[in-house]
Backbone as ProteinMPNN parsed JSONL, in Angstrom:
{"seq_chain_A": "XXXXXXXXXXXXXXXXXXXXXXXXXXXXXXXXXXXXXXXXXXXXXXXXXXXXXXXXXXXXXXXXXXXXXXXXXXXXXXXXXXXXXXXXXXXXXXXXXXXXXXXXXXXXXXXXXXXXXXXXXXXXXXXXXXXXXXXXXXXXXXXXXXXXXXXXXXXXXXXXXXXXX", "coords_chain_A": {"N_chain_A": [[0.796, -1.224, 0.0], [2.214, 1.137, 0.517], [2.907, 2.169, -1.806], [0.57, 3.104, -3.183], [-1.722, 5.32, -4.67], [-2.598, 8.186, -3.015], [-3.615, 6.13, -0.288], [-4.219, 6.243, 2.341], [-6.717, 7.32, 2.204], [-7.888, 5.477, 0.417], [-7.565, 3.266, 2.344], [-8.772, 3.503, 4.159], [-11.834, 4.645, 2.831], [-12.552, 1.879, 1.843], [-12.508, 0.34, 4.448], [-14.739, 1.572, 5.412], [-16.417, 0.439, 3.326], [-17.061, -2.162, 4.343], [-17.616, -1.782, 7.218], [-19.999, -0.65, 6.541], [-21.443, -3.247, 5.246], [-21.537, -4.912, 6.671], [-22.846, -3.379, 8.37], [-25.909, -3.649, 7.491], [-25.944, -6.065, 6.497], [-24.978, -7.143, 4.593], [-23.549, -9.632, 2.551], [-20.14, -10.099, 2.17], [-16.751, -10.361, 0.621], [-12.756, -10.722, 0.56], [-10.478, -10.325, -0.723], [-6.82, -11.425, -1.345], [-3.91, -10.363, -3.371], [-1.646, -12.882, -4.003], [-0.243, -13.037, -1.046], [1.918, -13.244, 0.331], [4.084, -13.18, -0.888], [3.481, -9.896, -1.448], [2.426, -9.227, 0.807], [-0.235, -9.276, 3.593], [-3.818, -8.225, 3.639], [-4.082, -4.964, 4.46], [-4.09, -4.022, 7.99], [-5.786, -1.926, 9.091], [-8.254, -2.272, 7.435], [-8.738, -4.947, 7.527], [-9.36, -4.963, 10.02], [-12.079, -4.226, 9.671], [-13.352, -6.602, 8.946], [-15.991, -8.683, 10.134], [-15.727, -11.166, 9.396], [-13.197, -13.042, 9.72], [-12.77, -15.351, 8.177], [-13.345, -14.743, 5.809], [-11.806, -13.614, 4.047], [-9.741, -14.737, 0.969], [-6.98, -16.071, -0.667], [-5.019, -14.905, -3.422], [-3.585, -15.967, -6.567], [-4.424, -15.397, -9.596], [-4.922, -12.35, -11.422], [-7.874, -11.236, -11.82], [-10.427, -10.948, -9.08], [-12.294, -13.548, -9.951], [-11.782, -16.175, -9.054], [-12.438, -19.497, -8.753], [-13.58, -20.451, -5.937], [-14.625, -18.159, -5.271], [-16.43, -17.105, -7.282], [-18.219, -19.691, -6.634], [-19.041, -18.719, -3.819], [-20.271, -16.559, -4.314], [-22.585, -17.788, -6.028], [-23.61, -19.302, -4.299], [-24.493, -17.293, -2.242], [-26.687, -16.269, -4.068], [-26.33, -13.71, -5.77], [-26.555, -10.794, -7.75], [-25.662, -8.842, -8.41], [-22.672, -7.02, -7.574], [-20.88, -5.157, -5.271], [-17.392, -3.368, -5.804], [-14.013, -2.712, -4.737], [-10.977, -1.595, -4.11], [-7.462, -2.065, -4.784], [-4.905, -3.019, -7.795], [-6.344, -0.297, -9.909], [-6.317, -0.673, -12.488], [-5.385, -2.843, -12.944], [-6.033, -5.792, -10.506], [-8.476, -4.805, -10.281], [-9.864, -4.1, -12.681], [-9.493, -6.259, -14.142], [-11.206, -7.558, -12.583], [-13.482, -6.536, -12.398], [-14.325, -6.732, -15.626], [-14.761, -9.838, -15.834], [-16.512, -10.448, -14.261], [-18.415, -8.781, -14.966], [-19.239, -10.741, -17.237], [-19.915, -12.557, -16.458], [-22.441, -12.199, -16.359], [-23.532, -10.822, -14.141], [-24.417, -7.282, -12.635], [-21.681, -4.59, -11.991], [-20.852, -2.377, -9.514], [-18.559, -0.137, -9.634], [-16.47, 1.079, -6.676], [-15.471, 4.323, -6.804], [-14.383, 6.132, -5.151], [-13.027, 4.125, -3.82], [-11.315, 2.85, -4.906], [-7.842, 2.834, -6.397], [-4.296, 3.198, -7.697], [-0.847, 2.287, -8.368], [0.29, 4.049, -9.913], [-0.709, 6.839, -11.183], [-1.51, 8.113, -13.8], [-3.107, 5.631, -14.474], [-5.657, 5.422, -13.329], [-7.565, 6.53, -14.537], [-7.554, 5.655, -17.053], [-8.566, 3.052, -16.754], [-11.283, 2.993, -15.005], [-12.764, 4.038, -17.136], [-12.586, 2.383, -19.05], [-14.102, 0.491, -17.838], [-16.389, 0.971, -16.978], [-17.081, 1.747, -20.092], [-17.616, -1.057, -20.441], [-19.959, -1.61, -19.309], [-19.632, -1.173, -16.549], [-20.944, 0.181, -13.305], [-20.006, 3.258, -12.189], [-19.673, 4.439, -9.263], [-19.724, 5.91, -5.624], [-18.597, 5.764, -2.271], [-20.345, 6.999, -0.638], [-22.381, 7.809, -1.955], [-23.38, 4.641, -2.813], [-23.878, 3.861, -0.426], [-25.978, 5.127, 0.939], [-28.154, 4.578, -1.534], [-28.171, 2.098, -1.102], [-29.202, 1.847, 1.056], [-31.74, 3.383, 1.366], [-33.967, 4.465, 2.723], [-34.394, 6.556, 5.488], [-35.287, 5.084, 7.599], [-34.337, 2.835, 7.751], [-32.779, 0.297, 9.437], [-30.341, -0.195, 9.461], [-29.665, 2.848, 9.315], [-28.793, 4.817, 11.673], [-25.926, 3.516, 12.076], [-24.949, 3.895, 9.691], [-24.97, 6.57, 9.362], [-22.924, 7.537, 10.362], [-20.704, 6.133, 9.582], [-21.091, 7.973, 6.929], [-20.371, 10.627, 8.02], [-17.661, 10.163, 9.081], [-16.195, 9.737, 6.592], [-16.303, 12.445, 5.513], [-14.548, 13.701, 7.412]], "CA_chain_A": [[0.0, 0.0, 0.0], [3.072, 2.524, 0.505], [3.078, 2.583, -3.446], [-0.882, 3.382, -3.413], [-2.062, 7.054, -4.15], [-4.156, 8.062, -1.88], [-3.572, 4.833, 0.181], [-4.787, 6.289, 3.507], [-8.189, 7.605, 2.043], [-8.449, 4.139, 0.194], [-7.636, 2.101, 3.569], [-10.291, 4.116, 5.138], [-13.101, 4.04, 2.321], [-12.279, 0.105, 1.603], [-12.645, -0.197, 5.722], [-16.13, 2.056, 5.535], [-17.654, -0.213, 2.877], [-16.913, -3.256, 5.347], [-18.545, -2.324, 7.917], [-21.328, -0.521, 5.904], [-21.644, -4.146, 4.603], [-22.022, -5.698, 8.216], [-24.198, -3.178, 9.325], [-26.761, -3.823, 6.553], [-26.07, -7.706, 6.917], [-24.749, -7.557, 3.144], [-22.011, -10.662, 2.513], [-18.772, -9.515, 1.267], [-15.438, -11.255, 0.377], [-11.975, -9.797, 0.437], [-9.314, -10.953, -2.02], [-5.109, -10.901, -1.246], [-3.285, -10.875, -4.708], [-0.112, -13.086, -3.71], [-0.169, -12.518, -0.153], [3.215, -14.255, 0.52], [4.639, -11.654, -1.839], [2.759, -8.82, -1.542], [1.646, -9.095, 1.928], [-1.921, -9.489, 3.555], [-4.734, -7.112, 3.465], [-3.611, -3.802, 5.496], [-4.823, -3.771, 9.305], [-6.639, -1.294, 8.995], [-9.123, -2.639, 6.725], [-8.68, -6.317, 7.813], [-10.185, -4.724, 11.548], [-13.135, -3.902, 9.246], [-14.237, -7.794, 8.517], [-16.786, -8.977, 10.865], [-15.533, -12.701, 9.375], [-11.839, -13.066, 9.274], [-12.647, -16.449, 7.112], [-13.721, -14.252, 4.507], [-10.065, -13.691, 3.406], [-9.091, -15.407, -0.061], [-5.85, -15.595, -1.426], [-5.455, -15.759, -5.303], [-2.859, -15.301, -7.826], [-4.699, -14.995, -11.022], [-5.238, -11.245, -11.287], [-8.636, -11.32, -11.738], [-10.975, -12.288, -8.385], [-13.098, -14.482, -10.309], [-11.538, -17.511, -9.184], [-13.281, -20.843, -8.755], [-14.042, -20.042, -5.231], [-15.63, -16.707, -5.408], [-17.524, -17.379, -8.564], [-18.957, -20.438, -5.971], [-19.572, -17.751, -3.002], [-21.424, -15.699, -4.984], [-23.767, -18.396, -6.307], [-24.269, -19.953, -2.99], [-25.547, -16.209, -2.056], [-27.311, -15.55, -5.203], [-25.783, -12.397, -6.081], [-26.365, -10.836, -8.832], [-25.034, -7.552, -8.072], [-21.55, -6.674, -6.801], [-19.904, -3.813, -5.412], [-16.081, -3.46, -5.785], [-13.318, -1.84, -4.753], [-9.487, -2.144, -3.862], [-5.814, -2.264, -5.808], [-4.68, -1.853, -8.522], [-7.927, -0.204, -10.676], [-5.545, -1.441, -13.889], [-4.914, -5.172, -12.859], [-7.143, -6.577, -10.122], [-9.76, -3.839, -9.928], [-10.392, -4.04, -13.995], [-10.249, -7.486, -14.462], [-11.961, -8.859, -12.059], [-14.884, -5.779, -13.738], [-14.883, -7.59, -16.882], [-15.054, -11.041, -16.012], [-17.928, -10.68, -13.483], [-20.245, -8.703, -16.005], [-18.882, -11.674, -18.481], [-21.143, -13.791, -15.524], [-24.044, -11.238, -16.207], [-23.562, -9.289, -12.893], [-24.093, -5.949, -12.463], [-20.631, -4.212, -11.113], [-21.084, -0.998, -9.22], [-17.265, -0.461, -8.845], [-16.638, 2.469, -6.07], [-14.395, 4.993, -7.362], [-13.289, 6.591, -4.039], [-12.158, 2.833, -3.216], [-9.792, 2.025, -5.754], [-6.328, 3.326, -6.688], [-3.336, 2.321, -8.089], [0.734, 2.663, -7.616], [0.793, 5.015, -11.168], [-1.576, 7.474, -11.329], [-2.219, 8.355, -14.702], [-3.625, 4.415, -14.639], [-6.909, 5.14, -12.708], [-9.041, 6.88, -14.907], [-8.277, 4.962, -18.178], [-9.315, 2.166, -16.283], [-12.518, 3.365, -15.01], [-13.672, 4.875, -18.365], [-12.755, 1.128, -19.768], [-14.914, -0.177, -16.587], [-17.268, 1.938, -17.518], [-17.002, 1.15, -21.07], [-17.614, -2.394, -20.57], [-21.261, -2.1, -18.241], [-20.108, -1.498, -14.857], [-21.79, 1.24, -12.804], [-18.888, 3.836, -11.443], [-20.159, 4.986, -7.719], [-18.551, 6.339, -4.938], [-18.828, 5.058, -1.32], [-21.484, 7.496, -0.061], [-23.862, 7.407, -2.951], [-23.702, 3.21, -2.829], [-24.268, 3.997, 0.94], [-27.264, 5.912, 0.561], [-28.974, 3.976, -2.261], [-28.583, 0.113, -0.057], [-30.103, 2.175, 2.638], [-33.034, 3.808, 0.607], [-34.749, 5.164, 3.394], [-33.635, 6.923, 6.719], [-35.771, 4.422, 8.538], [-33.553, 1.389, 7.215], [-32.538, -0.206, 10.824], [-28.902, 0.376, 9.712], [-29.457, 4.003, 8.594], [-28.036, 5.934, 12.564], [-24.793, 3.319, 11.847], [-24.638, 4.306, 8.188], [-24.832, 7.964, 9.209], [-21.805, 7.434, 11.365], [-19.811, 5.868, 8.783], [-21.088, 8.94, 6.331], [-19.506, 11.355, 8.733], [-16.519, 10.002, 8.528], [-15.944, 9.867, 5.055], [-16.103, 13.702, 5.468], [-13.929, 14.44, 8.276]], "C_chain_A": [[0.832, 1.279, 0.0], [3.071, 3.073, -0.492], [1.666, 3.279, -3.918], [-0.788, 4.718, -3.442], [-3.207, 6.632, -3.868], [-4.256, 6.77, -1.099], [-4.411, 5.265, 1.184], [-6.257, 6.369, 3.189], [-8.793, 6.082, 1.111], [-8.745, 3.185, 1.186], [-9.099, 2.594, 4.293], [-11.477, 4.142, 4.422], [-13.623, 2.463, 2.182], [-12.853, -0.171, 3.429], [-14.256, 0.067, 6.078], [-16.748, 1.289, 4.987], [-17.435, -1.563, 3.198], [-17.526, -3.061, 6.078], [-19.859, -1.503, 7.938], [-21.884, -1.776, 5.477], [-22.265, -4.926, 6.002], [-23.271, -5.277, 8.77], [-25.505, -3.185, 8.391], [-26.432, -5.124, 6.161], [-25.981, -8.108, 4.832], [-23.281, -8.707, 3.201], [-20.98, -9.659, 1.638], [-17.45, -10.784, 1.231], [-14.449, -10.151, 0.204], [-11.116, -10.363, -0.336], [-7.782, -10.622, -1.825], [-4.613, -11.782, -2.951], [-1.817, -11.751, -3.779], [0.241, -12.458, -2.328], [1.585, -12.379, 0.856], [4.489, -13.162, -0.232], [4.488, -10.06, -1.919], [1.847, -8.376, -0.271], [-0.118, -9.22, 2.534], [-2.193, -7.688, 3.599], [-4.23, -6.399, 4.724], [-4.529, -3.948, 6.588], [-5.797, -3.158, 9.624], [-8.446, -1.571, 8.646], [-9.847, -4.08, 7.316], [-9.361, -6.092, 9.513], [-11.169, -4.162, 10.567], [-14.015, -4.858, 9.241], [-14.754, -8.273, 9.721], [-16.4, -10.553, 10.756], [-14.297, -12.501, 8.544], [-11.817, -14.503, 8.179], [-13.387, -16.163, 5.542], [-12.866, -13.797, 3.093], [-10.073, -14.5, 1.988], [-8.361, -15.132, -0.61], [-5.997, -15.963, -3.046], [-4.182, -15.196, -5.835], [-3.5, -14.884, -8.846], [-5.198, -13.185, -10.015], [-6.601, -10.736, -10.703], [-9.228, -12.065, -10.214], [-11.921, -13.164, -8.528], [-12.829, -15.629, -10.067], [-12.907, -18.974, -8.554], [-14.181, -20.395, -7.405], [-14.793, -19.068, -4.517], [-16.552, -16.976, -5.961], [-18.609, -18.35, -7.531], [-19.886, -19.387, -4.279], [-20.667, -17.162, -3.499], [-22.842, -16.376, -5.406], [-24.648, -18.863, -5.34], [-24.779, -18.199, -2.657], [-26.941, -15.572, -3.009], [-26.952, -14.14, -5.293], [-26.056, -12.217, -7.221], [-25.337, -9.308, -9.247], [-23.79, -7.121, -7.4], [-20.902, -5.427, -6.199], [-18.433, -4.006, -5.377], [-15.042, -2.513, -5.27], [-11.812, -2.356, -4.39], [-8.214, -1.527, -4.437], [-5.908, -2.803, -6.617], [-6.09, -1.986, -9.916], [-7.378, -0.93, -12.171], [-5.621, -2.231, -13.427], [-6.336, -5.514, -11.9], [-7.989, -6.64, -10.317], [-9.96, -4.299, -11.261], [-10.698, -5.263, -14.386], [-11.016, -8.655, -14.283], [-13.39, -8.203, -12.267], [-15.361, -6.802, -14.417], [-15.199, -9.022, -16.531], [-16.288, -11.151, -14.867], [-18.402, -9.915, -14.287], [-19.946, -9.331, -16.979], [-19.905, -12.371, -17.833], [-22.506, -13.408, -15.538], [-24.539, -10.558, -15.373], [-23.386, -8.199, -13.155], [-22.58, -5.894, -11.425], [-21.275, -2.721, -10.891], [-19.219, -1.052, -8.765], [-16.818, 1.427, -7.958], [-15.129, 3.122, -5.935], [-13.057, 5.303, -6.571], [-12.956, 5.751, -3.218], [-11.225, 2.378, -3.868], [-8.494, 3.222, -6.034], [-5.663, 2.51, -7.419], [-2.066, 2.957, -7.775], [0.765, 4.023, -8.874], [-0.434, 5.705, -11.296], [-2.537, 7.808, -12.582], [-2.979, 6.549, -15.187], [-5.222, 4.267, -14.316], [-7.862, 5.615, -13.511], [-9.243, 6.114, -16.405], [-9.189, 3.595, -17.643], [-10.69, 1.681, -16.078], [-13.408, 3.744, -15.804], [-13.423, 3.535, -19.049], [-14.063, 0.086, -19.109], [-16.093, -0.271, -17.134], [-18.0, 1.861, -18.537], [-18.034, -0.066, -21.484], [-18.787, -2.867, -19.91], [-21.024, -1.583, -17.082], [-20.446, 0.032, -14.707], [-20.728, 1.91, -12.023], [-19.761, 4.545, -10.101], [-19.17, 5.737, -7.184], [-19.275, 5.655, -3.535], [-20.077, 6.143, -0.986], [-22.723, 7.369, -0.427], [-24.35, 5.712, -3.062], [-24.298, 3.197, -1.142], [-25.991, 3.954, 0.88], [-28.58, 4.953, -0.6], [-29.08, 2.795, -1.963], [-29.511, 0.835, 0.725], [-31.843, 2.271, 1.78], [-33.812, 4.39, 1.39], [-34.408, 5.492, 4.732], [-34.49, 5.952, 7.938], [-35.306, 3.023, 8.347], [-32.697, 1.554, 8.767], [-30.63, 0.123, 10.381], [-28.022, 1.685, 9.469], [-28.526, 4.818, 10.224], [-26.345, 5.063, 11.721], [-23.945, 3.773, 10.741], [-24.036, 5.677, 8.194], [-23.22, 8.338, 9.638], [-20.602, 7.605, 10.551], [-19.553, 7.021, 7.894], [-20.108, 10.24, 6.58], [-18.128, 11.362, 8.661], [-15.791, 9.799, 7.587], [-15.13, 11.536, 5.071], [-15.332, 14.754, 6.285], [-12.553, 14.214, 7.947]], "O_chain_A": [[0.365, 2.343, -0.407], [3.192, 4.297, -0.533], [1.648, 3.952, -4.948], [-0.102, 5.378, -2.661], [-4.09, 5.792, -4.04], [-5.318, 6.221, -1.392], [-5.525, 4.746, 1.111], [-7.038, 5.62, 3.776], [-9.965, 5.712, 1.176], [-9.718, 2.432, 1.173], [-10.095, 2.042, 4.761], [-12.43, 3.719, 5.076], [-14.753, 2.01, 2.365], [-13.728, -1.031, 3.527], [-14.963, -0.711, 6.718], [-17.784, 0.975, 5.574], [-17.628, -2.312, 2.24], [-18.402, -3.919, 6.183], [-20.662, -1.506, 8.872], [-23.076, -1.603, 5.222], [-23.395, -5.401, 6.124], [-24.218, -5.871, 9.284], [-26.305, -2.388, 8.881], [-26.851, -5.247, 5.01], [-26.591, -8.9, 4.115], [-22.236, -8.503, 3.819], [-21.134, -8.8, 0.769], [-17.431, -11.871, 1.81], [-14.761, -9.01, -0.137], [-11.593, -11.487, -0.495], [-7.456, -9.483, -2.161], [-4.773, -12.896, -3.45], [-1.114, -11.116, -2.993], [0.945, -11.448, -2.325], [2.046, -11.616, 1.705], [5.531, -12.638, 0.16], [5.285, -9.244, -2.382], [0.931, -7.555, -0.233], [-1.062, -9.234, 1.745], [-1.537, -6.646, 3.599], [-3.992, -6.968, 5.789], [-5.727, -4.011, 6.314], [-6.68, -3.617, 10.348], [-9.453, -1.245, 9.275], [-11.045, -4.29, 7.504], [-9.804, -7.07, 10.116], [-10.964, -2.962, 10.749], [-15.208, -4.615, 9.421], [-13.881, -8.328, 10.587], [-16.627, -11.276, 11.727], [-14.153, -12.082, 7.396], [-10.852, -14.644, 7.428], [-13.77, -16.883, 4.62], [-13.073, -13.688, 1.885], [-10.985, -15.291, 2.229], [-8.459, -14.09, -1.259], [-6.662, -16.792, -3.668], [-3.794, -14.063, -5.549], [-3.146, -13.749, -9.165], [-5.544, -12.9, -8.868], [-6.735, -10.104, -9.654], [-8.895, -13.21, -9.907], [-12.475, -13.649, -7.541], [-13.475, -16.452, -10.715], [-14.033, -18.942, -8.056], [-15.338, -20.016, -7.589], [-15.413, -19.157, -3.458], [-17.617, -17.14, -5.366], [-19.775, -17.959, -7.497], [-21.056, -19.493, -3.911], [-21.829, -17.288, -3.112], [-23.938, -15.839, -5.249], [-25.878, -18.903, -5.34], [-25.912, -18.101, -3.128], [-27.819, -14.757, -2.728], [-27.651, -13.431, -4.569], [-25.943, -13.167, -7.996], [-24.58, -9.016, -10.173], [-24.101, -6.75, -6.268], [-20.347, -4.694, -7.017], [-18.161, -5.049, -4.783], [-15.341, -1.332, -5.447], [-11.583, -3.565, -4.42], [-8.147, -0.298, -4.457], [-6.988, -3.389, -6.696], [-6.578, -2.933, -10.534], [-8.115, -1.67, -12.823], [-6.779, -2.503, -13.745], [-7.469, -5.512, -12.381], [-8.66, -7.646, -10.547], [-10.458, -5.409, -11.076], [-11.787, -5.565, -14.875], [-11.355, -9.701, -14.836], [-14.388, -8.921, -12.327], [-16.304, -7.556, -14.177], [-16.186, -9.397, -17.165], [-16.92, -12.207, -14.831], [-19.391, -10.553, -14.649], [-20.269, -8.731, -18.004], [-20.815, -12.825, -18.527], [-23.467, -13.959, -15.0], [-25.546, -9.853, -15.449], [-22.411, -7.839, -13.815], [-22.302, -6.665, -10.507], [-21.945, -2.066, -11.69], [-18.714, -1.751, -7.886], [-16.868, 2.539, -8.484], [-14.114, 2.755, -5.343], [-11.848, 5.136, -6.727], [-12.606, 6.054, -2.077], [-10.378, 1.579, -3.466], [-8.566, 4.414, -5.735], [-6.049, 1.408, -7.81], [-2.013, 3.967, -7.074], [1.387, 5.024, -8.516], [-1.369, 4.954, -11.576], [-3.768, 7.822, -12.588], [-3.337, 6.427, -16.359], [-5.948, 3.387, -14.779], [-9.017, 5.229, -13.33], [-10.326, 5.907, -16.951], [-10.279, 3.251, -18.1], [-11.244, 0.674, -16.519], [-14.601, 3.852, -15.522], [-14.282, 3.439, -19.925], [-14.731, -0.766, -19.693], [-16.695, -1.226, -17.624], [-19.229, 1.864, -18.458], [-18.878, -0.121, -22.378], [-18.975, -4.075, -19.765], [-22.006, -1.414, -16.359], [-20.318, 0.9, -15.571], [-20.37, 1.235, -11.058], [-20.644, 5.324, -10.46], [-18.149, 6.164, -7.722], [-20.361, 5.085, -3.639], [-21.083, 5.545, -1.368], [-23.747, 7.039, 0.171], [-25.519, 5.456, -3.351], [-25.193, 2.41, -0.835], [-26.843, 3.069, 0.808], [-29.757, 4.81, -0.27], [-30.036, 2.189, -2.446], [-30.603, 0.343, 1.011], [-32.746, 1.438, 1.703], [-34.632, 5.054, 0.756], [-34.023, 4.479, 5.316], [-34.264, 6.174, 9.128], [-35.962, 2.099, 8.828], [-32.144, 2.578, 9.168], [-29.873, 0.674, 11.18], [-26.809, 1.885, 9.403], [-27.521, 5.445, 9.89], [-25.666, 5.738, 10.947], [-22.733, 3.984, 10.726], [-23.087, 6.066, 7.513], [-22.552, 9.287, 9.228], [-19.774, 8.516, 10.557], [-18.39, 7.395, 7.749], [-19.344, 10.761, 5.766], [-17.454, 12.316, 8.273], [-14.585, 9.667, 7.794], [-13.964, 11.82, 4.798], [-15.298, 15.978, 6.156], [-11.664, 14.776, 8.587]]}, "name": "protein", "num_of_chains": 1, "seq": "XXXXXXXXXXXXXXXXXXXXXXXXXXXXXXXXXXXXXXXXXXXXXXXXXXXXXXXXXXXXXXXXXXXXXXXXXXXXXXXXXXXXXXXXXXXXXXXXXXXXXXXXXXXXXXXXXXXXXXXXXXXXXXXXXXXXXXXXXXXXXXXXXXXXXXXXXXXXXXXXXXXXX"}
């Protein structure tokens, strides 16, 4: 993550839509490229998961692997949100090959990054391109909730707040 722009405001949106995900009882999965190499998921974030056996390591770039693709079905998903490293490699191709599965991607903007900057926006405008739905963490916030009387809307607000401070 030292190589990440914007790493801190990624560790901290990536950590918000964790436990926006908990407190609206949405499943999530987290993905380490090459952890062994490339270290695990930052602390920060990794004190976000409500289920540390939610972890999966993967080499292929993409996190479509066998075991996801099976997560997802066992939830019925059809819908994903995304976010992470790097919006070129992981972030993009694990885009395309889940709306290859016929999922909607909402992938959230002010969650991804990468180590090279001028990398993030062709990315996103290929994302983009290709079906998925570009967000940002507040507005994906806001539209799960749908109504300020949604039982996880005070926790939500919380999280909102801090986005902005």
């Amino acid at each position: 993550m030292p190589a990440i722009i914007d790493s801190d405001r990624i560790i901290r949106n990536c950590g918000i839509m964790l436990r926006m995900a908990a407190a609206m009882d949405i499943p999530y999965l987290v993905t380490e490229q090459y952890p062994r190499g490339l270290g695990r998921t930052v602390d920060d974030v990794a004190k976000s998961m409500t289920d540390q056996s939610r972890r999966i390591e993967k080499t292929r770039f993409s996190a479509c692997i066998d075991l996801v693709q099976e997560q997802l079905m066992a939830w019925r998903r059809g819908c994903v949100l995304l976010c992470g490293v790097e919006a070129h490699v992981c972030v993009l191709q694990t885009t395309l090959d889940l709306l290859a599965t016929g999922r909607q991607v909402f992938v959230v903007s002010d969650a991804v990054s990468a180590s090279q900057g001028d990398q993030i926006a062709p990315a996103l405008d290929r994302m983009l391109r290709a079906g998925a739905v570009i967000t940002g963490v507040m507005s994906a916030m806001y539209e799960l909730l749908g109504d300020a009387s949604h039982p996880a809307f005070r926790t939500c607000l919380d999280l909102a707040k801090a986005l902005i401070e």
